[in-house]
C-alpha positions in Angstrom: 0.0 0.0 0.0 2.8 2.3 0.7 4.6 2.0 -2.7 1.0 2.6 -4.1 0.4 5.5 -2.7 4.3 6.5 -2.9 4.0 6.2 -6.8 0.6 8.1 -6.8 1.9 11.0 -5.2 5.0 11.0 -7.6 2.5 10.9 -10.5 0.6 13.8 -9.2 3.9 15.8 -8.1 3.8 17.2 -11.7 6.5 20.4 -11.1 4.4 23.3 -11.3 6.9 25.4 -14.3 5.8 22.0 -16.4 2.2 22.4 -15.6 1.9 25.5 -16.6 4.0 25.0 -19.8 1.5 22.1 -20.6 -1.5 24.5 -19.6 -0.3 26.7 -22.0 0.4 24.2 -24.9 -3.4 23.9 -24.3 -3.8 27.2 -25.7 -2.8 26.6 -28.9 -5.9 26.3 -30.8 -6.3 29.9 -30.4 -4.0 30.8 -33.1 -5.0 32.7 -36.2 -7.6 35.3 -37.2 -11.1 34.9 -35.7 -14.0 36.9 -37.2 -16.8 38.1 -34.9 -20.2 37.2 -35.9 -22.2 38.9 -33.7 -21.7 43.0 -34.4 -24.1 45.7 -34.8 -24.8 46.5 -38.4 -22.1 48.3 -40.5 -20.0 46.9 -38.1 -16.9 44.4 -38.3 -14.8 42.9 -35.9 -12.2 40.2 -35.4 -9.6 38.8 -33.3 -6.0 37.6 -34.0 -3.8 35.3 -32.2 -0.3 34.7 -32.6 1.9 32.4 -30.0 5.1 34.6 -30.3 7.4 32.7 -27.7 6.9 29.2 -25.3 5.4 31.6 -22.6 3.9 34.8 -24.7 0.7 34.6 -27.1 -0.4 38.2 -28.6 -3.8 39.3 -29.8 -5.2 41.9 -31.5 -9.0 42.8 -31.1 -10.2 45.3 -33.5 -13.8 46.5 -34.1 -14.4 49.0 -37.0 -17.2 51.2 -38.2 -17.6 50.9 -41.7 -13.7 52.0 -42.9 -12.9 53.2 -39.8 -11.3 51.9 -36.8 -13.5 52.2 -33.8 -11.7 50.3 -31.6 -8.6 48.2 -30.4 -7.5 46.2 -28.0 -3.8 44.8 -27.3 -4.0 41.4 -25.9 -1.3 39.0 -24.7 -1.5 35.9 -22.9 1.6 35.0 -20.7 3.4 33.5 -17.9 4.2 35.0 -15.0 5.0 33.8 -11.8 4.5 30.7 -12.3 0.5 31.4 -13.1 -1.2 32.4 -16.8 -2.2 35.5 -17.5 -4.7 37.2 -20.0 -3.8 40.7 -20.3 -5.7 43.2 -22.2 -4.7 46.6 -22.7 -7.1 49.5 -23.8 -7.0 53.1 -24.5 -9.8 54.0 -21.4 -7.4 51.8 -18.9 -3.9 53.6 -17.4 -2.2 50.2 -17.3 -3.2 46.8 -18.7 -5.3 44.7 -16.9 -4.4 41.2 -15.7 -6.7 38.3 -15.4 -5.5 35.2 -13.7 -6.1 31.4 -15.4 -8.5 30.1 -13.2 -10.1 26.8 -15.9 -8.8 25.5 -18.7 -9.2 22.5 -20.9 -8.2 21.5 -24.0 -11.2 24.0 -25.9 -11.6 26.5 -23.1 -9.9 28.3 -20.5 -11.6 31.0 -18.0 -9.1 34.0 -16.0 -10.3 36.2 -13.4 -9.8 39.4 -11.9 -12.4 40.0 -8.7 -10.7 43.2 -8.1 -11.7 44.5 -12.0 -14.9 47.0 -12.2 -15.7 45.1 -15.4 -15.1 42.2 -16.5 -14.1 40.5 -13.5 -14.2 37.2 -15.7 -13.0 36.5 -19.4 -14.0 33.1 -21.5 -13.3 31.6 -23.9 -14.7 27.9 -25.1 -14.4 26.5 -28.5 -16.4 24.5 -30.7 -15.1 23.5 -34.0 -13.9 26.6 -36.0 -15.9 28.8 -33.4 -15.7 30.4 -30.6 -17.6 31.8 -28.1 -15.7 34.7 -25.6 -17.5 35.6 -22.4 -16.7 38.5 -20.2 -18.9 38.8 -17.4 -19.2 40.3 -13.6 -21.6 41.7 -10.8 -24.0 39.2 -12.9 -24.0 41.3 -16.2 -22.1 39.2 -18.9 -21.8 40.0 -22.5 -21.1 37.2 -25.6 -18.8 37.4 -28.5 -19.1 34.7 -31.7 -16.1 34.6 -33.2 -15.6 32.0 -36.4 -12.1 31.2 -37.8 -11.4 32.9 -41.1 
């Protein structure tokens, strides 16, 4: 019973730097353009992902009116400190804002922020070549349906 348990622990000892290294191989699905499906009319909007380095991924969110650029938002998933971070940076913010990974699977993956006015919570689960991203807090919660291009 002892050597049982001995090698179960061993097996579940997983170093955390390689957990979150597989965690974020987990992510990978995420690259390339992603168009959303769900804007206002005479709107367009889309997000791109590119995994830059073994610890960074950097996205782009761009909505535009018409021609015209109506807004962007600098994105970058990364490790730090031994956790994941989503990080999205927009013009209204001082300084970027950092969600922690709280969930993820190998479609989905959900990262926090309590502290956050809004969202306190980002989302994002896949299905096939779509996606839906959540951001949500104080029970409001607003959908995005992105399909890959």
């Amino acid at each position: 019973l002892a050597c049982m348990l001995f090698a179960t622990v061993i097996a579940h000892s997983q170093s955390a730097p390689q957990k979150i290294a597989d965690d974020f191989k987990k992510l990978d699905w995420l690259e390339g353009t992603w168009i959303r499906l769900n804007t206002k009319p005479g709107r367009t909007a889309h997000e791109s992902w590119q995994k830059i380095s073994p610890t960074e991924w950097k996205g782009l969110g761009v909505n535009m009116k018409g021609a015209d650029t109506a807004f962007v938002e600098k994105l970058k998933i990364i490790i730090k400190e031994e956790n994941i971070f989503y990080v999205a940076d927009i013009a209204e913010n001082k300084e970027p804002v950092y969600f922690k990974l709280t969930a993820i699977t190998d479609n989905s993956f959900v990262c926090e922020n309590p502290q956050h006015d809004f969202p306190k919570k980002v989302s994002y689960q896949k299905d096939g070549n779509k996606i839906k991203a959540t951001i949500s807090g104080d029970g409001k919660s607003i959908d995005y349906f992105f399909e890959k291009k």
